[in-house]
C-alpha positions as a Python dict, from the first residue, in 0.01 Angstrom:
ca = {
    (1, 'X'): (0, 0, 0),
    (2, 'X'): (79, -349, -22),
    (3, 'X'): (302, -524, 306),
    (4, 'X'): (432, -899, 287),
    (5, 'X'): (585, -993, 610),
    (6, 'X'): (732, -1290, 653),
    (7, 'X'): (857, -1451, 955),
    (8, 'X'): (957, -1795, 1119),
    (9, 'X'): (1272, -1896, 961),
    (10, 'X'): (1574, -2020, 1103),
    (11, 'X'): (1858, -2280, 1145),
    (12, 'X'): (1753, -2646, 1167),
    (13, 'X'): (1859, -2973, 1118),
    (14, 'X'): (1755, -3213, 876),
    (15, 'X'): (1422, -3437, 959),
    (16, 'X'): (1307, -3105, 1194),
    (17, 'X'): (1002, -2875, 1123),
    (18, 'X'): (956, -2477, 1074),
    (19, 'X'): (650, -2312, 1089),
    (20, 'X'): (657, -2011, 820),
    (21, 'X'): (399, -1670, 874),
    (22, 'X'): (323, -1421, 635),
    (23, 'X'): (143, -1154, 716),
    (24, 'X'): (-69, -1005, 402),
    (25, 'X'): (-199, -637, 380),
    (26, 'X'): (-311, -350, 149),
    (27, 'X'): (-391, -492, -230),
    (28, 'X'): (-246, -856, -179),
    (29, 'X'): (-504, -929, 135),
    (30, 'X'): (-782, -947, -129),
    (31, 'X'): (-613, -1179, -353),
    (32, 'X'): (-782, -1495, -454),
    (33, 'X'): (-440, -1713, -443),
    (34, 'X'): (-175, -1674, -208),
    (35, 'X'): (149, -1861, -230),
    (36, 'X'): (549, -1934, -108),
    (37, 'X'): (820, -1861, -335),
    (38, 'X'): (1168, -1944, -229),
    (39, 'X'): (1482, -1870, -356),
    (40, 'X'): (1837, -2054, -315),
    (41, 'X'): (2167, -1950, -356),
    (42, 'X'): (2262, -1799, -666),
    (43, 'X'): (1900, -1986, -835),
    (44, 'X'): (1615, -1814, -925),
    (45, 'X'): (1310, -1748, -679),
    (46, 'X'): (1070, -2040, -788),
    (47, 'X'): (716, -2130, -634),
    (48, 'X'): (692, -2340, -362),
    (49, 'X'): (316, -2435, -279),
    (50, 'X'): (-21, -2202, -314),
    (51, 'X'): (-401, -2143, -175),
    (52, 'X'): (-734, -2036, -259),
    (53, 'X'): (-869, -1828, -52),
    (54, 'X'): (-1224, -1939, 79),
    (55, 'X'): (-1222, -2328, -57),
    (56, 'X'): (-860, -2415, 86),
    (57, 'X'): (-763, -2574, -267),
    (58, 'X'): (-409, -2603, -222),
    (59, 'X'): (-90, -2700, -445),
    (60, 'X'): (246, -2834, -409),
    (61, 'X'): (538, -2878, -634),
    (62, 'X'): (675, -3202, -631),
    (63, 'X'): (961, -3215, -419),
    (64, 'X'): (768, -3024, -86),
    (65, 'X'): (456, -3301, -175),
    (66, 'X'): (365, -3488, 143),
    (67, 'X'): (658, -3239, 355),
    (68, 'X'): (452, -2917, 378),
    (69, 'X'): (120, -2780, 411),
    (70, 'X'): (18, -2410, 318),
    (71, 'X'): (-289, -2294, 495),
    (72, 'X'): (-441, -1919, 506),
    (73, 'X'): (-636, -1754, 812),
    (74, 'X'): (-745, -1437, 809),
    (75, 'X'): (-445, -1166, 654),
    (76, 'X'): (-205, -1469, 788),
    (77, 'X'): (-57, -1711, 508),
    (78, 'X'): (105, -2000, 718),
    (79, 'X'): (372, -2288, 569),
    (80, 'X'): (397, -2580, 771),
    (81, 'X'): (738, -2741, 693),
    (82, 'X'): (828, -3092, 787),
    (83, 'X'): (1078, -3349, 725),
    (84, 'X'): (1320, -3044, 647),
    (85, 'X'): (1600, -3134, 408),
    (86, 'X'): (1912, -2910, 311),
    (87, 'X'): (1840, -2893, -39),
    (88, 'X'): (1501, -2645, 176),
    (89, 'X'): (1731, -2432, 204),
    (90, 'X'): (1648, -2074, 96),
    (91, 'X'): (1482, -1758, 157),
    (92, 'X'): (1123, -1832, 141),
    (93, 'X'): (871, -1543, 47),
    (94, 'X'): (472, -1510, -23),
    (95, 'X'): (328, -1299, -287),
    (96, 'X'): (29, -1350, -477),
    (97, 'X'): (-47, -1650, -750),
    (98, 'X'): (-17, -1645, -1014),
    (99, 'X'): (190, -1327, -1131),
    (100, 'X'): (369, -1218, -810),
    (101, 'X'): (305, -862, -764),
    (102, 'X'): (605, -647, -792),
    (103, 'X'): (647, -602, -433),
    (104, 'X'): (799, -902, -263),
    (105, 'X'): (898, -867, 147),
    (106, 'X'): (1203, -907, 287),
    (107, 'X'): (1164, -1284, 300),
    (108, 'X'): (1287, -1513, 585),
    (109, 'X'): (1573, -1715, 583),
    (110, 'X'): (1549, -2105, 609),
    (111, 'X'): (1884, -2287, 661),
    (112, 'X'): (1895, -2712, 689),
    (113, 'X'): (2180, -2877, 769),
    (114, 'X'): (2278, -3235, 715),
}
C-alpha cells in the first residue's frame, strides 16, 4: 500500500520561507527519484523539483532555481522553500519521478501573499 503524506504548508507572506515534509511509504519508499508536484488554481499539477535517492542529484525547474532545495532522509522527502512569491502559490504534492504513480496524497496547501 502506497501513503504520501504531506505536511508543512500554510499562509505566508512574500520574501518568507516554508519548510514542506512528505512522508513516503509502501511501494513509493523504494523509488529511485522522489519529487514535488504542485498545482495552482484552475492549472494543471506540474513538477516542481526532484531527488535521487542515495547520490542527492537534485533538479529544479527554472522559476524555484536558487529559491528551494529538495532533500530526502530516510522515508522523509523535505522542500525547503525560500524567498516565497505569490505566483508559489498552490497545493504542493510528492510522488515519484518520473511517471507519478497513480496515487497522489492529499497535498498541502501553500498560500503567498503580496
Amino acid at each position: 500500500q502506497v501513503q504520501l503524506v504531506e505536511s508543512g504548508g500554510g499562509s505566508v507572506q512574500a520574501g518568507e520561507s516554508l519548510r514542506l515534509s512528505c512522508v513516503v511509504s509502501g511501494r513509493a519508499a523504494t523509488a529511485t527519484r522522489m519529487a514535488w508536484y504542485r498545482q495552482a488554481p484552475g492549472k494543471q499539477r506540474d513538477l516542481v523539483a526532484w531527488i535521487t535517492r542515495g547520490s542527492g542529484y537534485a533538479e529544479y525547474v527554472d522559476s524555484v532555481k536558487g529559491r528551494f532545495t529538495i532533500s530526502r532522509y530516510d522515508n522523509t522527502v523535505y522542500l525547503e522553500m525560500a524567498n516565497l512569491e505569490p505566483e508559489d502559490t498552490a497545493v504542493y504534492y510528492c510522488n515519484t519521478y518520473p511517471g507519478a504513480l497513480d496515487f497522489w496524497g492529499q497535498g498541502t496547501q501553500v498560500t503567498v501573499s503580496s
